[in-house]
N, C-alpha and C positions, 0 to 999 in steps of 0.2 A: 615565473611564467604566469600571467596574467590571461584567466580565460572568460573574463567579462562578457562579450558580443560574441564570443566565438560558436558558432553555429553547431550542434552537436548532429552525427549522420543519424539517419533514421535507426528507431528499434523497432517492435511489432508494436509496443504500446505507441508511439506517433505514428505509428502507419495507422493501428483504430483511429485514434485521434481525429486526424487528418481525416481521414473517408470518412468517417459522419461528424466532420466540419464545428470539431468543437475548438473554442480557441484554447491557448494557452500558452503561458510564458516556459521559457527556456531556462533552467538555473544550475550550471555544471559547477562543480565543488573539487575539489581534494578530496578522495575517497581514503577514509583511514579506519582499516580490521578494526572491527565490531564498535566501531563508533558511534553507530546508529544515528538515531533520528536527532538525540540530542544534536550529537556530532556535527551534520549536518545544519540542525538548526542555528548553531551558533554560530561556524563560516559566514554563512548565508545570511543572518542579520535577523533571522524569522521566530517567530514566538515558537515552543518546540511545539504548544497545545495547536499550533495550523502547519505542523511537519506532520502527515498522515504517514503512517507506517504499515505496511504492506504485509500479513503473516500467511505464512499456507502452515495449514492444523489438518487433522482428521480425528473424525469420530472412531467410537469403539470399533468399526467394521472397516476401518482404516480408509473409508471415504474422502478425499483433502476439500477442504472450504480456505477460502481464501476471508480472510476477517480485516477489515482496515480499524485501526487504532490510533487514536491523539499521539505523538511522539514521547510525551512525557508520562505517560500511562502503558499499564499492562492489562491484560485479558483477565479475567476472573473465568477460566473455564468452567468451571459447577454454573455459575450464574449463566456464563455464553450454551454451553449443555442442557442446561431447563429451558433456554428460549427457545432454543431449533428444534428441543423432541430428544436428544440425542444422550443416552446415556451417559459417555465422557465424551470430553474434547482434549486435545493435546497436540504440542505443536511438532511436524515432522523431521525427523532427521532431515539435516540441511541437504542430502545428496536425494531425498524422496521428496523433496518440495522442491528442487532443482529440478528433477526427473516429470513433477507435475504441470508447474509452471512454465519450463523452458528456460527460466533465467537464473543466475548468479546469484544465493545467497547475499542481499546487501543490495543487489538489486533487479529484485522484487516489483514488479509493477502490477498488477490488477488487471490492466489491459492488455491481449494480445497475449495471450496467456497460451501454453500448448494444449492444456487440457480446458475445457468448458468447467469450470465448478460453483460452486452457489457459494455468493460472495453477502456480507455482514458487516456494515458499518453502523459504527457505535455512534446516536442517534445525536446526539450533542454533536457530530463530525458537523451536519446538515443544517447547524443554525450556521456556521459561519460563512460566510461573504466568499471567502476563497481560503485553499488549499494549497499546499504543495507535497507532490505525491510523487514516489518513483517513476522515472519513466523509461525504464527499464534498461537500466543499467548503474554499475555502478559507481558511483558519483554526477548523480546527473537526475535531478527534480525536476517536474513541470506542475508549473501555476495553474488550478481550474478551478470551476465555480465546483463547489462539492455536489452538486446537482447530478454532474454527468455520470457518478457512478452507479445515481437509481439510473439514469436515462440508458446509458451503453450496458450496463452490468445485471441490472437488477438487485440491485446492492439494497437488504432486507437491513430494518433499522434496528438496532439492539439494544440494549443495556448494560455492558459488562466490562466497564472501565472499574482499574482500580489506581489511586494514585499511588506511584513508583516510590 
C-alpha cells in the first residue's frame, strides 16, 4: 500500500502551519517502534542530518523544553544545561512529554503543541536549505525551511550536538 500523494488529515502542527502560511511538503512513511529519525530517514530517501528530531526534556525543576536535533545526533545535556542557565537537562518519561506536548511519543511535532515551552534548535539545524520535521503524528514528516522554527516558535539557537 503505496502512500506517495496520499493527503494526510490535519494535526495541530498543520493547523499552525497553515494559519501563519508557511509552506510545506507532506512525507507520510511506515512508522516502525523506536525507529526514529534514522528510520525515517532511510524510507524516505533523506540525509538523516535534515531528518530534525523533535525531544521534550526538563530541567532540574522538571520544566519541559522542547529541543529539535539533527536525526543522526544526540543532545549533550551538560552542554544543552550550561546554555539555557539550567542546572541539568534530561529527557522526560514518554507519558510526561506525551502529557506536555499533546502528541504520541514518535510523533512529536514542535508545532501545535498543548503546552507553550521554550524550544532549542541545535544551531547547525539553520544553515540548511530545508528540513523534515514531525508533523505530528506518527509516521508523517513535513518539509520546511528551518527558518520557521525561529519565526513560529522562537526556537533559541544552541550547541549541543553529539555524533551518535
Amino acid at each position: 500500500m503505496s502512500k506517495k500523494s496520499a493527503h494526510v488529515s490535519e494535526t495541530p502542527a498543520t493547523q499552525m502551519l497553515r494559519a501563519n502560511q508557511v509552506a510545506f511538503t507532506e512525507h507520510p512513511y511506515e512508522y516502525l517502534e523506536h525507529g526514529g529519525a534514522q528510520h525515517s530517514a532511510q524510507v524516505l530517501g533523506f540525509d538523516p542530518f535534515t531528518v530534525v528530531k523533535t525531544l521534550v526534556m526538563q530541567d532540574q525543576d522538571a520544566k519541559p523544553l522542547i529541543v529539535l536535533m539533527h536525526g543522526n545526533r544526540t543532545v549533550s545535556t551538560k552542554n544543552l544545561a550550561r546554555q539555557i542557565g539550567a542546572k541539568s537537562v534530561e529527557p522526560c518519561k514518554p507519558e510526561v512529554a506525551q502529557r506536555h506536548s499533546g502528541y504520541l511519543v514518535g510523533g512529536t511535532s514542535p508545532f501545535g503543541t498543548r503546552r507553550a515551552m521554550p524550544v532549542y534548535i541545535e544551531s547547525s539545524i539553520l544553515t540548511l536549505p530545508r528540513i523534515v520535521i514531525n508533523g505530528g503524528r506518527r509516521g508523517y514528516l513535513v518539509g520546511i525551511e528551518p527558518q520557521a522554527c525561529v519565526q513560529l516558535l522562537g526556537a533559541k539557537p544552541v550547541q549541543c550536538a553529539l555524533a551518535e
